[in-house]
C-alpha positions as CSV (number, residue, x, y, z in Angstrom):
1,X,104.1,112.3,107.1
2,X,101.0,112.7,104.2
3,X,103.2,112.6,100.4
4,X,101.1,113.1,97.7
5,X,102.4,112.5,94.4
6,X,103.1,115.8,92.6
7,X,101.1,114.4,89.7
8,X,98.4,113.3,91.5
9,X,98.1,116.8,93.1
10,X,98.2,118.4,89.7
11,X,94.9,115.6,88.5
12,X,92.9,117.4,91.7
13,X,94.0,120.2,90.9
14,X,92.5,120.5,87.3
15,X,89.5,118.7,88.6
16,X,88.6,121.2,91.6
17,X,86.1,123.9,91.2
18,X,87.4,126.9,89.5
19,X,86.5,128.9,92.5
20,X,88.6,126.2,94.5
21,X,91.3,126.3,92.3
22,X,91.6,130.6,92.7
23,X,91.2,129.8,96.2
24,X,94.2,127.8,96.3
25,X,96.7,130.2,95.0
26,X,95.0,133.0,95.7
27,X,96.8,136.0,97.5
28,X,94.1,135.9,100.0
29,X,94.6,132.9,101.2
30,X,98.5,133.1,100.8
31,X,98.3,136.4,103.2
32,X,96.1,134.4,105.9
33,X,98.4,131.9,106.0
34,X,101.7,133.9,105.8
35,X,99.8,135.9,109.2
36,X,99.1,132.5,111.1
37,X,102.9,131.4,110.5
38,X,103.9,134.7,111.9
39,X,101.5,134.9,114.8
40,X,102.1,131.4,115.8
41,X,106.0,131.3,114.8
42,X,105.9,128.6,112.5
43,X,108.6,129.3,110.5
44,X,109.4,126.9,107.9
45,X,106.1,124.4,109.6
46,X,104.2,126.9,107.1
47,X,104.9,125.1,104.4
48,X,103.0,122.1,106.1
49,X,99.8,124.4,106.7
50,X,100.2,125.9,103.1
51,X,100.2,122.1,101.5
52,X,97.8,120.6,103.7
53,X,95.5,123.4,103.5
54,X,95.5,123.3,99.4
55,X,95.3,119.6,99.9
56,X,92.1,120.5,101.2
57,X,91.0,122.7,98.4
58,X,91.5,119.9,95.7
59,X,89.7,117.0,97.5
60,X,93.1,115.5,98.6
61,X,92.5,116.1,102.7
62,X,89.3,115.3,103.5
63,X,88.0,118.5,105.1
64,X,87.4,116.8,108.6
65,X,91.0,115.7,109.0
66,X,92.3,119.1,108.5
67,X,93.1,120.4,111.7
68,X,94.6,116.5,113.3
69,X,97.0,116.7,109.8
70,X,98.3,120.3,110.8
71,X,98.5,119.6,114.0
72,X,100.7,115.9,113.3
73,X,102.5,117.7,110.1
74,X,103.5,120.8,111.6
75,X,104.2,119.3,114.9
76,X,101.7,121.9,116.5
77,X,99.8,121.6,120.1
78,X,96.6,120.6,119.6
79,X,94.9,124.0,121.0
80,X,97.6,125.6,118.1
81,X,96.0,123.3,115.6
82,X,92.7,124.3,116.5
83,X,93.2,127.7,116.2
84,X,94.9,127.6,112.7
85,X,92.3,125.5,111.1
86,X,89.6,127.4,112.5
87,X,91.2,130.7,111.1
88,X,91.4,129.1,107.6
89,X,88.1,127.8,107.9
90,X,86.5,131.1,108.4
91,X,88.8,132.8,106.7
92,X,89.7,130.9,103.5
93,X,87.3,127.9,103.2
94,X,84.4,129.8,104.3
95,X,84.9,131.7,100.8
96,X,83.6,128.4,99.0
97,X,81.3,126.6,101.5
98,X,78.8,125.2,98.8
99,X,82.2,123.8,95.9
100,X,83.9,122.0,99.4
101,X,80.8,121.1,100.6
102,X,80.2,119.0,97.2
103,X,83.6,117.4,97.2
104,X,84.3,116.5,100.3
105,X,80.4,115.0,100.5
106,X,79.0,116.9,103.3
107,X,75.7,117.8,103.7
């Protein structure tokens, strides 16, 4: 199971992007989420997507690993996994290509 320190969250956190940082909390992203636990009947495993997916946001996930962390923290079938991260992607990482681009060190 991925544990990050609270306090080391809270460093990435106040080192991300602003736009990063909006994304994170945002309601946007919140309701994209909140409609993937639904759809997929994740129940309390949407915490796991939530965390992993502002782990992501702040440089703490590296952006590649998303969807193999989802799948192993939510205990999702990988077809599942796939799904979900691709729906953030598009949906809620898509919104800041160029900041998670940067981080995350992809060209």
């Amino acid at each position: 199971m991925l544990s990050i320190d609270p306090q080391r969250y809270i460093q990435a956190f106040e080192r991300a992007p602003a736009v990063l940082r909006d994304l994170s909390g945002s309601w946007e992203t919140t309701e994209v989420i909140r409609a993937l636990g639904e759809r997929y009947r994740l129940e309390e495993r949407v915490a796991h997507v939530a965390r992993m997916t502002a782990y992501v946001l702040v440089g703490l996930l590296p952006l590649a690993k998303f969807r193999e962390t989802i799948q192993e923290e939510a205990g999702l079938d990988e077809e599942a996994a796939r799904e979900i991260a691709r729906e953030i992607r598009d949906k809620v990482f898509a919104r800041a290509v160029e900041e998670l681009r940067a981080m995350h060190n992809i060209s």
